[in-house]
SERO-4910 file (N, C-alpha, C, O; in steps of 0.05 Angstrom, whole numbers):
BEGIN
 pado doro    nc1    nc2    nc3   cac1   cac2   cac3    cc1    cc2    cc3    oc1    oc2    oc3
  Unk    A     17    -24      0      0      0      0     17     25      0     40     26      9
  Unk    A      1     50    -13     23     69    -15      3    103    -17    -18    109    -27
  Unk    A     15    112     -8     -9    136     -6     21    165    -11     37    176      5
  Unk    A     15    169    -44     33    196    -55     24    221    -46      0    226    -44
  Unk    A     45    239    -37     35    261    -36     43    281    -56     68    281    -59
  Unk    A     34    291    -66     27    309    -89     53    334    -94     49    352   -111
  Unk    A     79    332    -78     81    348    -78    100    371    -96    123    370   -104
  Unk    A     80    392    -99     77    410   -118     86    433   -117     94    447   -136
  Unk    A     83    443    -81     82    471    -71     94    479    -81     87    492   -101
  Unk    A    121    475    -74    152    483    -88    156    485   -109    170    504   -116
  Unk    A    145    465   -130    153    480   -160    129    491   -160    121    485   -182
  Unk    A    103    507   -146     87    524   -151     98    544   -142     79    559   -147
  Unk    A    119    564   -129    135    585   -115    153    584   -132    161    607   -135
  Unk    A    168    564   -150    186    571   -166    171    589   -192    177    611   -202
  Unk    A    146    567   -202    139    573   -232    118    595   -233    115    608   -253
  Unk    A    104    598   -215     66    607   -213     83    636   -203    100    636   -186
  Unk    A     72    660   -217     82    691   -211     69    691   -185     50    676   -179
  Unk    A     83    718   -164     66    719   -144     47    730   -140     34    732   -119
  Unk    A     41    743   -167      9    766   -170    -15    749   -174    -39    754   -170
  Unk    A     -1    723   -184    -21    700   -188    -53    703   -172    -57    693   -150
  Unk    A    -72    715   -184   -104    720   -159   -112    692   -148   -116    689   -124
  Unk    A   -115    673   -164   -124    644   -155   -105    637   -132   -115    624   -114
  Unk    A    -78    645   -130    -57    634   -112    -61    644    -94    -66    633    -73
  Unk    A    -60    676   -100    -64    695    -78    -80    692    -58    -73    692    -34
  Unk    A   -112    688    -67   -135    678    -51   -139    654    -50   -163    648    -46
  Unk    A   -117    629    -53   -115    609    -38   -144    594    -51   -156    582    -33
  Unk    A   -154    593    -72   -178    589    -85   -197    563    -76   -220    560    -70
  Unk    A   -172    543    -79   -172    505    -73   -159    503    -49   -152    479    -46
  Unk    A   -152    521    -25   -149    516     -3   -162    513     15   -169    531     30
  Unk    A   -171    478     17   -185    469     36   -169    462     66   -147    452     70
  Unk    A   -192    472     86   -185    468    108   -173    445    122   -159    446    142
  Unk    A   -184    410    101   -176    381    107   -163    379     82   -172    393     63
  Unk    A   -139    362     77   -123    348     60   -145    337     40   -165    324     48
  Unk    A   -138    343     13   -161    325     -3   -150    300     -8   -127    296      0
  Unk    A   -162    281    -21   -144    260    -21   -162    243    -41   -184    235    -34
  Unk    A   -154    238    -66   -159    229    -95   -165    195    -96   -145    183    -88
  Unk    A   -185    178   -102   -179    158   -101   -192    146   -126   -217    150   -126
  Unk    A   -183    133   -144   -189    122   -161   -211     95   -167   -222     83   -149
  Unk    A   -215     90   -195   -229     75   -195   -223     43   -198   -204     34   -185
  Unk    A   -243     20   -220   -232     -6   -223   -216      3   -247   -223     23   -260
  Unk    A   -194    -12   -253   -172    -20   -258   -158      4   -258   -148      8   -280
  Unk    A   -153     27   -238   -145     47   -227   -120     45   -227   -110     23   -234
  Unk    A   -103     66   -219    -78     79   -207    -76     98   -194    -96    112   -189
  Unk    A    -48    103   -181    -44    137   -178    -28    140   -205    -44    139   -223
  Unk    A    -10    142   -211     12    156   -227     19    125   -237     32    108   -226
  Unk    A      4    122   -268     18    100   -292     45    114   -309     44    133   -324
  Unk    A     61    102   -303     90    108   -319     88    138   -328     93    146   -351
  Unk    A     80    150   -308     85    174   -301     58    194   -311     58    218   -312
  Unk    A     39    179   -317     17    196   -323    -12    197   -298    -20    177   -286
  Unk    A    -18    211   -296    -34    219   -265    -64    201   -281    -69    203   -305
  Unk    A    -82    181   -260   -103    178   -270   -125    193   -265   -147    188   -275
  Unk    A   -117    217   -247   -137    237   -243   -115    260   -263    -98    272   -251
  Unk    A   -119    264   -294   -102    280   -310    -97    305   -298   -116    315   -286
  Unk    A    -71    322   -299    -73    337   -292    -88    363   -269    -87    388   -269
  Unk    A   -104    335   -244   -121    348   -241   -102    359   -214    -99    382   -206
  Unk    A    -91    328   -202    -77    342   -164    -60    368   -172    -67    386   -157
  Unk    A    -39    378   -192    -27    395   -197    -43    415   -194    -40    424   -172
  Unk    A    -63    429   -211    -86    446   -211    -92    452   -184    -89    475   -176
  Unk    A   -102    431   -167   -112    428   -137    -87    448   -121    -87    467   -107
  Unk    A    -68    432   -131    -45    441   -117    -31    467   -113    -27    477    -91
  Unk    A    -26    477   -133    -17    501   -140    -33    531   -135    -21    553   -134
  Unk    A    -62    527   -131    -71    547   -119    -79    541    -86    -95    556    -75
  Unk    A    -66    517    -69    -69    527    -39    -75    497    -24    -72    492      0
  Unk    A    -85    479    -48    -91    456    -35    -72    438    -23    -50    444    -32
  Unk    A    -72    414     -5    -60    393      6    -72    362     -6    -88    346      3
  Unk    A    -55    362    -33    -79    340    -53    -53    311    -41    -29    310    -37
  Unk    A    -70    297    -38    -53    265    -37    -73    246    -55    -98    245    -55
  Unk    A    -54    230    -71    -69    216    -85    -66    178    -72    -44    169    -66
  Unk    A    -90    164    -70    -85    141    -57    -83    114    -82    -90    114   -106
  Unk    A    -73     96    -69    -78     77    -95    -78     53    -77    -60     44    -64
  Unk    A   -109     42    -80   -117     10    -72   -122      1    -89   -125     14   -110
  Unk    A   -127    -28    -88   -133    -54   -109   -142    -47   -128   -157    -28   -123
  Unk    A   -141    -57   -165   -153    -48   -178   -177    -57   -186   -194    -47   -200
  Unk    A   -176    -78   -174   -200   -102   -174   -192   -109   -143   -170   -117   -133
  Unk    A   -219   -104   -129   -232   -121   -105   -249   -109   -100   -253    -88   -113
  Unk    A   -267   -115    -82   -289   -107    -73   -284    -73    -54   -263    -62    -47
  Unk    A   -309    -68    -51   -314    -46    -41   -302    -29    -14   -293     -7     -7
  Unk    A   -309    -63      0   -293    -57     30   -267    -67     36   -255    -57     55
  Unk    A   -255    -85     19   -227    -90     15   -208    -65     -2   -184    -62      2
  Unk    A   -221    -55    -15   -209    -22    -20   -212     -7     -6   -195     10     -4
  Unk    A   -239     -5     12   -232      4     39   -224     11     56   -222     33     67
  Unk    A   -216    -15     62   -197    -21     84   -165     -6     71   -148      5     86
  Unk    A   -164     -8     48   -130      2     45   -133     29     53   -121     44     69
  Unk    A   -154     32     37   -160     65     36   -159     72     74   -138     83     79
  Unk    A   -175     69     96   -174     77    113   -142     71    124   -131     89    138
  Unk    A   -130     52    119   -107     48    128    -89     73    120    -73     83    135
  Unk    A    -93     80     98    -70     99     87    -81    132     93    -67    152     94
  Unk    A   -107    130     95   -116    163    109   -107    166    148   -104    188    159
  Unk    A   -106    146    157    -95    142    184    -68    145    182    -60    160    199
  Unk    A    -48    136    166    -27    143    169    -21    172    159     -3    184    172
  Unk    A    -34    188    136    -30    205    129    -36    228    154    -23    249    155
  Unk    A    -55    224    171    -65    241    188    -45    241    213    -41    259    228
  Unk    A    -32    211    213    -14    204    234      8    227    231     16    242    249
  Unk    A     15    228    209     36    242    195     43    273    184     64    286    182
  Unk    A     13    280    178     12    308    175     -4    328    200    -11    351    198
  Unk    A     -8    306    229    -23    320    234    -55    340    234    -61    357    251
  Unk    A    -68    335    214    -83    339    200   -117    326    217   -115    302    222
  Unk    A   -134    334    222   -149    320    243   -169    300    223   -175    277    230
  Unk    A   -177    311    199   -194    300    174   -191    298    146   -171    312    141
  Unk    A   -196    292    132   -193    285    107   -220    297     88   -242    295     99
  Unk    A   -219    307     63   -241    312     46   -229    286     20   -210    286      5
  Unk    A   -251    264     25   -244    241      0   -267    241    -28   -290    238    -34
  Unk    A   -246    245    -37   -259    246    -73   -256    220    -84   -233    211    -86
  Unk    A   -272    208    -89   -268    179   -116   -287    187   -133   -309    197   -129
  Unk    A   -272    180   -159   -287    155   -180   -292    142   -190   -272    132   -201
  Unk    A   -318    129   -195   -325    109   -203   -331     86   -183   -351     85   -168
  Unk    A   -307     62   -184   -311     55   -151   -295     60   -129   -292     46   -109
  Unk    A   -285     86   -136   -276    101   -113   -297    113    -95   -296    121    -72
  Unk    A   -320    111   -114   -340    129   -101   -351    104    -74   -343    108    -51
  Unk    A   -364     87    -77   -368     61    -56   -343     63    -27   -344     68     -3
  Unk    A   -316     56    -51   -291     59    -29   -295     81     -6   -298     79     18
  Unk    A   -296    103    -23   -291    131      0   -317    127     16   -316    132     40
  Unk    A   -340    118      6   -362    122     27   -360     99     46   -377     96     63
  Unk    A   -340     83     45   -337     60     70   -319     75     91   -326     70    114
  Unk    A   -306     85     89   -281    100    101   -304    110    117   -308    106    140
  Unk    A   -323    131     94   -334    155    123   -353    138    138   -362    147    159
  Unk    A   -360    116    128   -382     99    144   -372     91    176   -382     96    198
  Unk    A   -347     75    168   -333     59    193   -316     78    209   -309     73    232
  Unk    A   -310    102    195   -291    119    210   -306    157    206   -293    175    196
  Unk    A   -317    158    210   -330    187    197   -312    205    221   -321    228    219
  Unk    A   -299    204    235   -287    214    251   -264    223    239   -250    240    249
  Unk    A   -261    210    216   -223    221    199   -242    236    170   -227    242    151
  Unk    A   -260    239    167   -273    241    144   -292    267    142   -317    266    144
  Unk    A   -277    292    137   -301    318    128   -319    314    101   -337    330     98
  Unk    A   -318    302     90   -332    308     61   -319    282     44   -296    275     43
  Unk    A   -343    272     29   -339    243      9   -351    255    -20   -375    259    -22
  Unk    A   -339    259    -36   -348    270    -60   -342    244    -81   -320    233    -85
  Unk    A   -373    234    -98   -378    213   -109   -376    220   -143   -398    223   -153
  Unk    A   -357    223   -157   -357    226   -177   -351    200   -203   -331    186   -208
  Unk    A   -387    202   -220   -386    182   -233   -384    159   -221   -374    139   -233
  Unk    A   -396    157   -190   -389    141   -172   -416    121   -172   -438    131   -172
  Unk    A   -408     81   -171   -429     69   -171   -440     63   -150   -433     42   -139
  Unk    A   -457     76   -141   -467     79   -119   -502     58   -110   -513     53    -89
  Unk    A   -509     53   -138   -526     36   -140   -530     11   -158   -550     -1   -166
  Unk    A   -499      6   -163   -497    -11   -182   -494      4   -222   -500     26   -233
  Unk    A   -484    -18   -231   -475     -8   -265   -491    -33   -271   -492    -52   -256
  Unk    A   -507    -29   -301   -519    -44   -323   -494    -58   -336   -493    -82   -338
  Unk    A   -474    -43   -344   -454    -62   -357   -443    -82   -338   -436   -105   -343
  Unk    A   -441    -69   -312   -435   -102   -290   -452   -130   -287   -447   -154   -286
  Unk    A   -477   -113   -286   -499   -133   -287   -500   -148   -318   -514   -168   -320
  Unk    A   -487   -139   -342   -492   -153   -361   -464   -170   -364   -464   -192   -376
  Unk    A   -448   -162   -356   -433   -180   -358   -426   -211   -327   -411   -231   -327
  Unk    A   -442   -202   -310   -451   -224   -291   -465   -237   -302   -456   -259   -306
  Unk    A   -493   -233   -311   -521   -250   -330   -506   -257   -347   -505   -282   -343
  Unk    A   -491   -252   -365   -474   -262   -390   -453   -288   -386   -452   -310   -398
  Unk    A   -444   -282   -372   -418   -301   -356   -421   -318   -342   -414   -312   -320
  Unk    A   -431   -346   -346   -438   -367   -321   -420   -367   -303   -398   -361   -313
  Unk    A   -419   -372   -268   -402   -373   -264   -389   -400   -254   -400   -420   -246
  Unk    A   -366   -397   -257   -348   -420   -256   -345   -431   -287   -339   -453   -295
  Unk    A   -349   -413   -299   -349   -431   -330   -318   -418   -346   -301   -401   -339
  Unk    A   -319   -432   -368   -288   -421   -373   -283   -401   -385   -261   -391   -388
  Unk    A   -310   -391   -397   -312   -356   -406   -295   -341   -379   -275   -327   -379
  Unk    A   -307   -348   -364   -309   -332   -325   -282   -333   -323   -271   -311   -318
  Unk    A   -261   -360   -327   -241   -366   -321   -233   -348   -339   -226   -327   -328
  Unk    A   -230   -346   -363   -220   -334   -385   -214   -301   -379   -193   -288   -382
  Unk    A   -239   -294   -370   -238   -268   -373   -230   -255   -339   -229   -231   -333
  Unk    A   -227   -271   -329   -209   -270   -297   -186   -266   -302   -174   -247   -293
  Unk    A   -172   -288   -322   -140   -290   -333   -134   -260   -335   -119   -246   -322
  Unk    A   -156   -253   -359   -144   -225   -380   -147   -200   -361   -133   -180   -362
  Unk    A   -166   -205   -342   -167   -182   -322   -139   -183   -303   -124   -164   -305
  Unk    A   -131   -205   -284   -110   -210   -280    -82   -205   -286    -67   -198   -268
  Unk    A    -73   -208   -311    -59   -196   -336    -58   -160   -343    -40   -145   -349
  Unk    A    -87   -155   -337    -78   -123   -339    -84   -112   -305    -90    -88   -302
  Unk    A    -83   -124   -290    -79   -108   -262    -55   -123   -251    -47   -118   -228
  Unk    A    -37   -150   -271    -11   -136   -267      4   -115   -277     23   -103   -267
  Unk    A     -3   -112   -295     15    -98   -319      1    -66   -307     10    -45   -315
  Unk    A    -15    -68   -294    -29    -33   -281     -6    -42   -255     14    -31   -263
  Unk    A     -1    -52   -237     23    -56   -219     47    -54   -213     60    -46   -195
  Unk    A     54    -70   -248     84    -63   -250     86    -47   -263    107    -49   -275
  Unk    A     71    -26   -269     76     12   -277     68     36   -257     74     60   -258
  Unk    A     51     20   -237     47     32   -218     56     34   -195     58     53   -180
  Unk    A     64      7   -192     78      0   -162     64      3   -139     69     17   -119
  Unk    A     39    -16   -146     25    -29   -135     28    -54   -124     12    -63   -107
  Unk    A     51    -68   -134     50   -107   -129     36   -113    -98     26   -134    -91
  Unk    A     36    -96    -86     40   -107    -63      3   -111    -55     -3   -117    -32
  Unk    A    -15   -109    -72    -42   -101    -60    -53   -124    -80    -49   -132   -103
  Unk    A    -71   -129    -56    -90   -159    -70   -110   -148    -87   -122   -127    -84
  Unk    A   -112   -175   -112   -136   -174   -132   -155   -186   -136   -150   -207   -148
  Unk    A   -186   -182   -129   -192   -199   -137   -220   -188   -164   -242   -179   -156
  Unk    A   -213   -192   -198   -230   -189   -207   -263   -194   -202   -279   -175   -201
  Unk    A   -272   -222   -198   -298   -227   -191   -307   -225   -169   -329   -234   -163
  Unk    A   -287   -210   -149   -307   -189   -125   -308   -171   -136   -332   -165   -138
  Unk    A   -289   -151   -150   -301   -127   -162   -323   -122   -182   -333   -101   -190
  Unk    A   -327   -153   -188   -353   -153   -202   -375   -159   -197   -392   -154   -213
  Unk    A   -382   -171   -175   -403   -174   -153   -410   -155   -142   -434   -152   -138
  Unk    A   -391   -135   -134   -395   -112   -107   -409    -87   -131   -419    -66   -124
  Unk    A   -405    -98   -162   -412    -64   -182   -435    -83   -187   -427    -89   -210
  Unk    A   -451    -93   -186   -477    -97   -199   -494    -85   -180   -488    -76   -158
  Unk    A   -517    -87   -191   -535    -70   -168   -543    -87   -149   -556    -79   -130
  Unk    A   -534   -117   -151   -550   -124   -127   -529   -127   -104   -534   -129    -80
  Unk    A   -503   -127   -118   -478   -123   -100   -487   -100    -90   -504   -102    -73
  Unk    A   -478    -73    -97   -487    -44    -89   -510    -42    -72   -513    -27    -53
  Unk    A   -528    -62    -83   -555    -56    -50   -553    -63    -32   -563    -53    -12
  Unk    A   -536    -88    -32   -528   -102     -9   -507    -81      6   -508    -78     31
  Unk    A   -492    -71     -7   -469    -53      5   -476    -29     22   -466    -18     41
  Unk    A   -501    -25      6   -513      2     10   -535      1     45   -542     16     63
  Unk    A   -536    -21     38   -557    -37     67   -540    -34     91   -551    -31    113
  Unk    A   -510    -36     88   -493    -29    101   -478      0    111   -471      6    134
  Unk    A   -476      9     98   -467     31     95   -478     49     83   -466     58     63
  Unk    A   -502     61     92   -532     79     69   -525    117     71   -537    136     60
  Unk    A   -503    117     87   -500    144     94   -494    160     65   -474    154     52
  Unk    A   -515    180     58   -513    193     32   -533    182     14   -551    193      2
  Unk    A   -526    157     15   -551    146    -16   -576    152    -11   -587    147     11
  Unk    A   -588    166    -37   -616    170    -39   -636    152    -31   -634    128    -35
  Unk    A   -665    169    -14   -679    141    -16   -697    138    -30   -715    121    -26
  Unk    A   -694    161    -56   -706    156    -76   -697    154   -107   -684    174   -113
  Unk    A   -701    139   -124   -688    133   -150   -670    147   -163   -650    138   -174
  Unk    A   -677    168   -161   -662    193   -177   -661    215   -157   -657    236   -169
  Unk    A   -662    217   -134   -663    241   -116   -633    248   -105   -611    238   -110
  Unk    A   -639    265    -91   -625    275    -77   -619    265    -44   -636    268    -27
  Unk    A   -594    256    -39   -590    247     -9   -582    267      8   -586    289     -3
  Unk    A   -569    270     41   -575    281     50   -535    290     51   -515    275     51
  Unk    A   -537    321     51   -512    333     45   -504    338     75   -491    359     78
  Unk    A   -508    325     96   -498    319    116   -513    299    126   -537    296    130
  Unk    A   -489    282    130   -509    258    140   -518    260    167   -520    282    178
  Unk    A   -525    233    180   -521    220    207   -502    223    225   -503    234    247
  Unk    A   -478    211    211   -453    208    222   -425    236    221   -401    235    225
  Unk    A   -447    258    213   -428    282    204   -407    287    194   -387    298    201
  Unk    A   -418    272    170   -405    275    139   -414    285    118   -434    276    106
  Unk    A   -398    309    109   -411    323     85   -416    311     52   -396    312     37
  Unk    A   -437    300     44   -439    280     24   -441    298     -4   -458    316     -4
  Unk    A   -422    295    -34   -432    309    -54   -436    296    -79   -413    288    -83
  Unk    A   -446    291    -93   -435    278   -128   -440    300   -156   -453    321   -157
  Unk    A   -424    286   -178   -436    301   -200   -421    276   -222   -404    259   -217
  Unk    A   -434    285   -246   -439    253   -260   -432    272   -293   -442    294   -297
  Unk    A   -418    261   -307   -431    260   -343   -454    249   -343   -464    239   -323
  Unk    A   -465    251   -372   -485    238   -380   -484    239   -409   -505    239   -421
  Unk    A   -460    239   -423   -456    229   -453   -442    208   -456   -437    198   -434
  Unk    A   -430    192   -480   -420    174   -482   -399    179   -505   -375    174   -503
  Unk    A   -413    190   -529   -386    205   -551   -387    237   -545   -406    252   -547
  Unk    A   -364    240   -538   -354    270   -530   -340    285   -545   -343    309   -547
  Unk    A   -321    270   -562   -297    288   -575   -278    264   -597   -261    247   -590
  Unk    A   -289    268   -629   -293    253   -644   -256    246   -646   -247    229   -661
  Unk    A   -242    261   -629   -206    251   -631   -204    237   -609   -182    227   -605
  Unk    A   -222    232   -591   -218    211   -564   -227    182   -579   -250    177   -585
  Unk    A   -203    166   -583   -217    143   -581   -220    121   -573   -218     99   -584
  Unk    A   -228    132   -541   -239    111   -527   -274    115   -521   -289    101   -507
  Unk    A   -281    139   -539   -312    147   -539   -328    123   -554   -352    122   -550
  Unk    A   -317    105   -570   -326     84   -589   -331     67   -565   -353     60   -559
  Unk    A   -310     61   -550   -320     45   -532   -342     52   -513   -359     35   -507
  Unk    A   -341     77   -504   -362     82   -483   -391     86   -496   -413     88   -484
  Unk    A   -385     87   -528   -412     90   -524   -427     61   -539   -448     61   -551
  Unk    A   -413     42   -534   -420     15   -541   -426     15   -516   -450     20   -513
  Unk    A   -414     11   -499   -422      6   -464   -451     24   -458   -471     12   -451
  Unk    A   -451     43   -460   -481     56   -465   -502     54   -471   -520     68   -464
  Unk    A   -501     31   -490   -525     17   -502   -530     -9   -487   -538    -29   -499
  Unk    A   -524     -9   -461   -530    -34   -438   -553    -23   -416   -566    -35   -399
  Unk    A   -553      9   -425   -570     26   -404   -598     39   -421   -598     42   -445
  Unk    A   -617     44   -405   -644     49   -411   -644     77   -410   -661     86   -425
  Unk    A   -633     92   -400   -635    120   -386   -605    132   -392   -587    118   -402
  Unk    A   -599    165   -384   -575    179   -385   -558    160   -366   -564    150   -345
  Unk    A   -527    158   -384   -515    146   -370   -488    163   -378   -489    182   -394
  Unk    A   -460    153   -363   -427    161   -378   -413    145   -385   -389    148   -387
  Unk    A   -428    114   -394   -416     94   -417   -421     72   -390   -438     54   -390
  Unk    A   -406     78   -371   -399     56   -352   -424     57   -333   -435     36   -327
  Unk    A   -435     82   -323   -448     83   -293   -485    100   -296   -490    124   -290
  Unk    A   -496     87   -302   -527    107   -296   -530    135   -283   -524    136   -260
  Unk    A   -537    156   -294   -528    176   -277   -553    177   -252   -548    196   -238
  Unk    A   -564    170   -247   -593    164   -233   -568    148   -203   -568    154   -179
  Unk    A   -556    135   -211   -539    107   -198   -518    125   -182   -510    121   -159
  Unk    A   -510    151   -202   -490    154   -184   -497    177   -169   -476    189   -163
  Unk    A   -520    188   -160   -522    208   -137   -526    191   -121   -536    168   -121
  Unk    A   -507    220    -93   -496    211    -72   -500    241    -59   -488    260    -69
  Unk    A   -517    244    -37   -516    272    -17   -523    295    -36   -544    293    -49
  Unk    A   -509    317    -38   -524    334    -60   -509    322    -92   -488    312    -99
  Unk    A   -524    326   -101   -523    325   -130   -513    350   -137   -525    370   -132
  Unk    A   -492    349   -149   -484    379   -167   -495    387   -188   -507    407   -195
  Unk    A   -485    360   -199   -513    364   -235   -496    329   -241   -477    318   -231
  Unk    A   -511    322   -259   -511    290   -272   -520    297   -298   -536    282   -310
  Unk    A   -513    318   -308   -519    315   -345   -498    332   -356   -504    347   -374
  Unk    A   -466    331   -348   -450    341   -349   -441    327   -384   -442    303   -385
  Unk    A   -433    341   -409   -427    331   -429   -402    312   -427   -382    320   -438
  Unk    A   -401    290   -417   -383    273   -402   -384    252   -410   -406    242   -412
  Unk    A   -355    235   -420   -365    205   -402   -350    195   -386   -331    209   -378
  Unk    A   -354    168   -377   -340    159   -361   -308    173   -356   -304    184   -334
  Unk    A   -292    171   -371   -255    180   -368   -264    207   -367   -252    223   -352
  Unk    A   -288    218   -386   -282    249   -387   -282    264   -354   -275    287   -349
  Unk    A   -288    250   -340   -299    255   -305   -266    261   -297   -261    278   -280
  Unk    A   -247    248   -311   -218    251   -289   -205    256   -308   -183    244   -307
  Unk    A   -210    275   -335   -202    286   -344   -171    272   -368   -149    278   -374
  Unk    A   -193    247   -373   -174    224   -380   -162    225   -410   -170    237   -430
  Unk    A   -149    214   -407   -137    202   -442   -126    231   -451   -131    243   -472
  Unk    A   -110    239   -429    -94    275   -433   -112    293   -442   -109    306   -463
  Unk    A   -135    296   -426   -148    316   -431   -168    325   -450   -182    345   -450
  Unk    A   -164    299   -469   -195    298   -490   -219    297   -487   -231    276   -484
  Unk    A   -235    331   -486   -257    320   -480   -276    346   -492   -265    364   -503
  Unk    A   -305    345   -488   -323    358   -501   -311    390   -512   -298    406   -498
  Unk    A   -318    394   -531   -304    414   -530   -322    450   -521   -312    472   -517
  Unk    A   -346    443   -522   -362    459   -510   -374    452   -485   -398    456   -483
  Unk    A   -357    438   -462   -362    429   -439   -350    436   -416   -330    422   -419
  Unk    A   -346    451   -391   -335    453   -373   -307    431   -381   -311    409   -391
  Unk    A   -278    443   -374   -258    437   -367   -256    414   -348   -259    422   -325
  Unk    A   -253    383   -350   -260    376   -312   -244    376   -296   -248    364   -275
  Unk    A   -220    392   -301   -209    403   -286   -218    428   -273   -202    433   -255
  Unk    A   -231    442   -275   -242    459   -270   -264    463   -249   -269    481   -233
  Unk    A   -284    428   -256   -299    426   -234   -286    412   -213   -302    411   -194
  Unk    A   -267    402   -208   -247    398   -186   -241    419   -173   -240    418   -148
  Unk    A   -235    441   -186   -225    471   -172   -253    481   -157   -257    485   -133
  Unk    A   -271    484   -181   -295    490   -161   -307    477   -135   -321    489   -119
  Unk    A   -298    449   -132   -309    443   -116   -286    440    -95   -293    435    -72
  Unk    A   -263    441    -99   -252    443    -74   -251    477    -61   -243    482    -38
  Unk    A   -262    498    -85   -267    514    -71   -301    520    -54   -307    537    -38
  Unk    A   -316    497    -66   -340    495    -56   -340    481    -20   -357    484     -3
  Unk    A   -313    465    -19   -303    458      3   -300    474     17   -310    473     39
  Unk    A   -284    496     10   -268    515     25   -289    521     41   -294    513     63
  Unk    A   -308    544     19   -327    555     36   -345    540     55   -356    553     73
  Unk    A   -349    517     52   -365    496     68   -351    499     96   -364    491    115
  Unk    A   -321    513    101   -300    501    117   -296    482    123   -294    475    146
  Unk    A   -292    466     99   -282    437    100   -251    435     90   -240    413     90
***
């Protein structure tokens, strides 16, 4: 397990002028350490490219304390969890720091909301981006599709296997357990309800609504979602998302229902997005008449600020 810290400050005082206004007023300077956590077949930093693109730098350079975490890329919900709380405890051990503001996506979003569930005491704010929070249609079609124990299942365990080593040995990860067909149990919806039965702090208790932006356990809950699938006719991984798209009945971001992924307040879920476009993926290709998503990172860690989070 390994929990990077971002750090940026310093070449932001060398490079960033000091008239800089965003710097000046400390824009993304949140009160708790933010702390980035990825999704399935995730990273922090692949052979040197960020899987949140360019976003901790941004965070960084106008005021923030960004750490990026990296658990399993395949396992279940609460076994990423568990890394995850392990590595926000030491980080807090270490910086002093009394709480944490945790961002995931996808199934970062499940991850971070176990943390504030079992520990909401290390945890200001869980922000669910593109996060499956009620389960994915492409999980569920590829569980219905796949008998299990059969040698498709076996097959396609191998090939998953195969690329969360090869996400390992660029990441430097080896050290964190995999297991594909928990990560594919825990993303269907009936995995997710079951999860959710457990740990309900934030999820809506109605289909498409809105949950509660402070919970129970006094944690500040937020999400915001795409809802396209082809974004930007030079990305091409939009071919794929929007084959994955056609597994869903309703607005989705290739991978996740946007209905699925509110969590506490909703920001908006019809963002011209898809899935990668959320973390600003594949270097930055994305709608071209669409919010920056780097940008809605800035906003909302300045939406933090003012929260005094």
């Amino acid at each position: 397990m390994k929990l990077k810290f971002i750090a940026l400050m310093l070449f932001t005082l060398v490079t960033v002028p000091i008239t800089s206004v965003s710097a000046a007023t400390g824009y993304t300077q949140t009160k708790y350490p933010i702390v980035l956590v990825h999704g399935l077949f995730g990273f922090d930093t692949l052979a040197g490219v960020d899987y949140f693109f360019g976003i901790p730098h941004s965070l960084t350079k106008d005021g923030a304390t960004v750490y990026v975490a990296q658990v399993s890329a395949t396992n279940s919900s609460e076994v990423r969890g568990e890394q995850l709380l392990a590595q926000v405890e030491t980080l807090l051990a270490a910086t002093g720091a009394e709480k944490v503001n945790l961002i995931g996506h996808s199934h970062g979003g499940p991850t971070t909301r176990y943390v504030a569930s079992v520990r909401p005491d290390l945890v200001a704010s869980v922000t669910s981006i593109g996060g499956v929070n009620k389960g994915s249609k492409v999980a569920d079609l590829v569980r219905g599709t796949v008998s299990e124990g059969s040698g498709s299942e076996q097959l396609a365990v191998k090939l998953a296997q195969g690329l969360t080593t090869l996400i390992n040995l660029l990441s430097g990860g080896s050290d964190l357990d995999q297991d594909p067909l928990a990560s594919l149990a825990t993303l269907t919806t009936e995995g997710s309800l079951a999860f959710n039965q457990h740990y309900p702090e934030g999820v809506p208790t109605s289909e498409c609504g809105n949950g509660d932006l402070l919970a129970s356990n006094g944690v500040y809950y937020y999400s915001w979602t795409g809802s396209s699938t082809f974004t930007n006719v030079f990305d091409p991984t939009d071919a794929a998302m929007m084959v994955l798209g056609l597994a869903f009945d309703g607005p989705n971001d290739g991978l996740v229902g946007a209905c699925s992924t509110h969590l506490g307040k909703v920001i908006r879920d019809d963002y011209q997005m898809n899935h990668l476009d959320e973390i600003n993926g594949l270097l930055g290709i994305h709608h071209l008449f669409e919010t920056d998503p780097v940008t809605l990172y800035r906003q909302h860690a300045n939406r933090l600020k003012l929260q005094g989070l």
